[in-house]
TORBA-688536 format. One line per field, with one value per residue (C-alpha): residue number from 1; x, y, z; chain. Coordinates in steps of 0.02 Angstrom, whole numbers. Layout:
k = NUM, ...
c1 = X, ...
c2 = Y, ...
c3 = Z, ...
c = A, ...
END
This chain:
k = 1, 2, 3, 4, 5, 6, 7, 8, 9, 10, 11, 12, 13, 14, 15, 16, 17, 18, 19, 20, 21, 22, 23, 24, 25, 26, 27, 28, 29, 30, 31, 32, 33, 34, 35, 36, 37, 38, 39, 40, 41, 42, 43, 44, 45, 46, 47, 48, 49, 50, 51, 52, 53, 54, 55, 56, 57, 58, 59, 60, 61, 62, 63, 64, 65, 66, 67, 68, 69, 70, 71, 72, 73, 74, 75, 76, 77, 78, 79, 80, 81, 82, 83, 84, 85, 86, 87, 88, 89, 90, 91, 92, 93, 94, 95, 96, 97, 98, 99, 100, 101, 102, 103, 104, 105, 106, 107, 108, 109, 110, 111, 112, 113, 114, 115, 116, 117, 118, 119, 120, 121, 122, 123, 124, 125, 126, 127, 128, 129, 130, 131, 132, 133, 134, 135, 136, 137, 138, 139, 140, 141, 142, 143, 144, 145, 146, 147, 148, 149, 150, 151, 152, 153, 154, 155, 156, 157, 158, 159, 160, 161, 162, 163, 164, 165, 166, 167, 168, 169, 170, 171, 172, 173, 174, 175, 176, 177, 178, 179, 180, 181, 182, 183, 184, 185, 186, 187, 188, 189, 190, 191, 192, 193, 194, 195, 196, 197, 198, 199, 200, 201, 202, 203, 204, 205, 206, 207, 208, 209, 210, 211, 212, 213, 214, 215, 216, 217, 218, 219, 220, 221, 222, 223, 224, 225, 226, 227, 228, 229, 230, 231, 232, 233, 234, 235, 236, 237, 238, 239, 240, 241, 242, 243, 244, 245, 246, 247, 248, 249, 250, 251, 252, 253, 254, 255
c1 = 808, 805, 665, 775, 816, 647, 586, 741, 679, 489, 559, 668, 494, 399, 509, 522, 337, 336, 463, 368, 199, 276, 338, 139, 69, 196, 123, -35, -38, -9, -155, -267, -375, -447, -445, -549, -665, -697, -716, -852, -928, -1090, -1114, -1122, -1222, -1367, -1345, -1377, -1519, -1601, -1634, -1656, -1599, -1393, -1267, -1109, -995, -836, -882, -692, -564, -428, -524, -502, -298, -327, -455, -279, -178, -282, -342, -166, -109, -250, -197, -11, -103, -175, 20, 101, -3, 143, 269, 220, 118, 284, 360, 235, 292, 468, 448, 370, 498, 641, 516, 492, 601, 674, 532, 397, 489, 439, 278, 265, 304, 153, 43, 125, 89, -85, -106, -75, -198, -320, -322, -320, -480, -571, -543, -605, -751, -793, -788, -936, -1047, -997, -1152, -1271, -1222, -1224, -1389, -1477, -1412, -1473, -1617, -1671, -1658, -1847, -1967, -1931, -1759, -1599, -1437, -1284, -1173, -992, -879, -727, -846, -920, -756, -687, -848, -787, -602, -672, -761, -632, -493, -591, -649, -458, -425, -558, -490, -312, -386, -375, -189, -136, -236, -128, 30, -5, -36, 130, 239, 143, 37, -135, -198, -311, -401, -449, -503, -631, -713, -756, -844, -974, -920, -823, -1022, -1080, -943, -915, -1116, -1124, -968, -1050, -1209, -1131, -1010, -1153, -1313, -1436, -1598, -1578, -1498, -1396, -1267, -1246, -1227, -1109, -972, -1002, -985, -832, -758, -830, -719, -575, -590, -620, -459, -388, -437, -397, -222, -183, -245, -134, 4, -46, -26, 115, 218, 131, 211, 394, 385, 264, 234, 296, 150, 24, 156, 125, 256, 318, 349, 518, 533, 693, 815
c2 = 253, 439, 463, 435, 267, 202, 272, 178, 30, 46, 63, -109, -205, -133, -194, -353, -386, -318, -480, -600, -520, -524, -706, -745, -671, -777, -924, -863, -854, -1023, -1066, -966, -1059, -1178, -1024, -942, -1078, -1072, -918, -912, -1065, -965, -882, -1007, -1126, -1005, -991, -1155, -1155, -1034, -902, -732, -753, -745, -694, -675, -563, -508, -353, -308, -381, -329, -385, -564, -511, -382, -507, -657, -504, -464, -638, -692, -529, -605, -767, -670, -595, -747, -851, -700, -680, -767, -672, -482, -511, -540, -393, -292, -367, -352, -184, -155, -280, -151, -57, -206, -260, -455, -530, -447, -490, -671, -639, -555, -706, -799, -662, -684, -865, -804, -685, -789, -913, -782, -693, -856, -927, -738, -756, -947, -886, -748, -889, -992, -822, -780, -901, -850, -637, -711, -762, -642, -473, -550, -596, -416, -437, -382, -551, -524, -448, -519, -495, -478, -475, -411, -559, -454, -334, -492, -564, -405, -408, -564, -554, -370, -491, -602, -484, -387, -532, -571, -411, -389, -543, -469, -296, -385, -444, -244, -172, -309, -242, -75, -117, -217, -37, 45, 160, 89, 29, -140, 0, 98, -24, -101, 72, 63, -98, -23, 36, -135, -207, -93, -97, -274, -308, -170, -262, -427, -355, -254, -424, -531, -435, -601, -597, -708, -643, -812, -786, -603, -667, -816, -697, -554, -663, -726, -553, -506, -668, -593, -441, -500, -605, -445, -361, -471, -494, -297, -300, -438, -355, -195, -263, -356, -181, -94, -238, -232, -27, -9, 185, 257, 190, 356, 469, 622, 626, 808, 724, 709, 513, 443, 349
c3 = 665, 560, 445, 298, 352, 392, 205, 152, 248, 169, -5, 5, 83, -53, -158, -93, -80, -259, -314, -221, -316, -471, -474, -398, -541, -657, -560, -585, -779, -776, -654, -762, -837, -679, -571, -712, -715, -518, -513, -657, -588, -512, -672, -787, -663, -683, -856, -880, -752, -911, -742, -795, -990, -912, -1077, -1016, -1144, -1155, -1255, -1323, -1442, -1288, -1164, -1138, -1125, -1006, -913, -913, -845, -695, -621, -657, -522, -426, -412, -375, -214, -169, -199, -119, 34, 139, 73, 73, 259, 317, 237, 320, 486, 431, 450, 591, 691, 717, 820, 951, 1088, 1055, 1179, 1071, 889, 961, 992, 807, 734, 818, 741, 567, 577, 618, 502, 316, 370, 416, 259, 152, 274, 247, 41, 57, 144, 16, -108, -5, -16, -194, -270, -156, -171, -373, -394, -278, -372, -527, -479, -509, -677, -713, -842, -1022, -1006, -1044, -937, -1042, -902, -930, -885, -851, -714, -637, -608, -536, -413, -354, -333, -240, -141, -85, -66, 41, 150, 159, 195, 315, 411, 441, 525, 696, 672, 597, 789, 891, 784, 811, 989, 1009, 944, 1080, 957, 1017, 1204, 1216, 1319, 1187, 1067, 1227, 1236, 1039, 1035, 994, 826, 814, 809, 685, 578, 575, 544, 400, 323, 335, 258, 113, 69, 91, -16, 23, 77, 220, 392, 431, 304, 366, 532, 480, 425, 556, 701, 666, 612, 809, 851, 798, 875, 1022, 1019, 973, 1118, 1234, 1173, 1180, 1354, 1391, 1326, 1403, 1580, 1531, 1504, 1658, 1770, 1670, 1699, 1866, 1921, 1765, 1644, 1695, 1703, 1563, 1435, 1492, 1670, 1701, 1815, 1916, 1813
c = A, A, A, A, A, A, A, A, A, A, A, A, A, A, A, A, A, A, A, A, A, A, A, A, A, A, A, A, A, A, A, A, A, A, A, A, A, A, A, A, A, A, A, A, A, A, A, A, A, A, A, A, A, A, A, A, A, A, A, A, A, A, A, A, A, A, A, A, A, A, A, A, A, A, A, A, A, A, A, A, A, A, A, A, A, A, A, A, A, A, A, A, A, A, A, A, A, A, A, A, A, A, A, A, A, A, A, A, A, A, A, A, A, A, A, A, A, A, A, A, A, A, A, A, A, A, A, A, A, A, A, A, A, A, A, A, A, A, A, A, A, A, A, A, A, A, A, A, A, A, A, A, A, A, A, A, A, A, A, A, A, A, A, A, A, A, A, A, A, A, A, A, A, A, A, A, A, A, A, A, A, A, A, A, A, A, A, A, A, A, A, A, A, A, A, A, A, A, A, A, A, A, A, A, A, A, A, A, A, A, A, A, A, A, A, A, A, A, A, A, A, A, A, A, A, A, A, A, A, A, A, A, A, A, A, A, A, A, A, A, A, A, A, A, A, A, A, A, A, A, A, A, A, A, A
END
């Protein structure tokens, strides 16, 4: 496919997975005001537990609008998630052969429930991350927290723990266009451990070391599953195409 045709392409997913956030976010103003309360929940709990003198404000005439307008995207991400993941794969698709568009499908059916089990998880940690950042708030001081900048912390938080979630499916994609080798992402394990540890301990700012571990291990999980899918698929191609898989790309091989 020319380069015009494959922005072409882009453009119409975009716009597609545009539609599908749009009508989310529709859904989503609707769904406002339990979501709202969820997502507040940790706040107000302390509140109530008098810790640290909490005042949550809104601090704006505007603001409680603009707040409606960007839990109600939020909850259009959330909604959405099905829709524009499969764009995404859309996409990529007309790269792959018809034997690997099959397998593509397992990994989209993969890939929504990963991202909505990453955000659920972010939720669990939320409280916890809550009540330990504010527990800096020094005796004698009042905390007149910004209820629109705590709620974008935490829809941060869970996005990103979605997010986070779907990196494994985006290296087995990139892997099934022939872009990346299972080989290649073995050798940087490594960096997969570090990464995946400094993650956990930046999305999870607790004192204790279990809840660190309890979302790096199973972002390690996934990798790993990652990994040994690629390699799968690696060997999969070497037997379909044996002698010409080490061949340079100057080298000129028998038809």
């Amino acid at each position: 496919m020319p380069l015009r045709e494959h922005l072409i392409e882009l453009r119409n997913r975009l716009f597609k997975a545009g539609l599908a956030l749009l009508a989310g976010s529709v859904a989503g103003w609707f769904l406002y005001d339990p979501v709202l309360e969820a997502l507040a929940r940790p706040l107000f709990e302390l509140q109530q537990a008098g810790d640290r003198n909490i005042m949550p404000n809104l601090g704006g005439v505007t603001q409680a609008f603009d707040l409606k307008i960007k839990i109600s995207i939020f909850i259009g991400l959330i909604i959405s998630s099905p829709l524009w993941i499969y764009q995404l794969w859309a996409f990529i698709t007309p790269g792959l052969t018809r034997r690997e568009r099959r397998y593509a499908l397992g990994f989209l059916a993969a890939a929504v429930p990963l991202f909505l089990a990453g955000a659920w998880l972010a939720y669990l940690f939320v409280p916890n991350a809550i009540r330990f950042l504010v527990g800096f708030t020094p005796e004698g001081y009042a905390n007149f927290l910004s209820v629109p900048e705590y709620l974008g912390f935490v829809m941060r938080i869970i996005l990103g723990f979605g997010l986070a979630f779907l990196v494994p499916v985006v290296l087995v994609a990139l892997n099934m266009i022939g872009l990346l080798r299972g080989r290649s992402i073995l050798k940087a394990w490594r960096w997969v451990v570090v990464v995946a540890f400094t993650f956990a301990a930046m999305a999870t700012p607790t004192p204790d070391v279990l809840s660190m571990f309890l979302l790096a291990l199973p972002l390690l999980g996934l990798f790993a599953l990652a990994i040994a899918i690629t390699i799968l698929n690696d060997r999969r191609r070497e037997r379909l195409a044996p002698g010409f898989e080490d061949l340079d790309d100057d080298t000129a091989s028998p038809l």
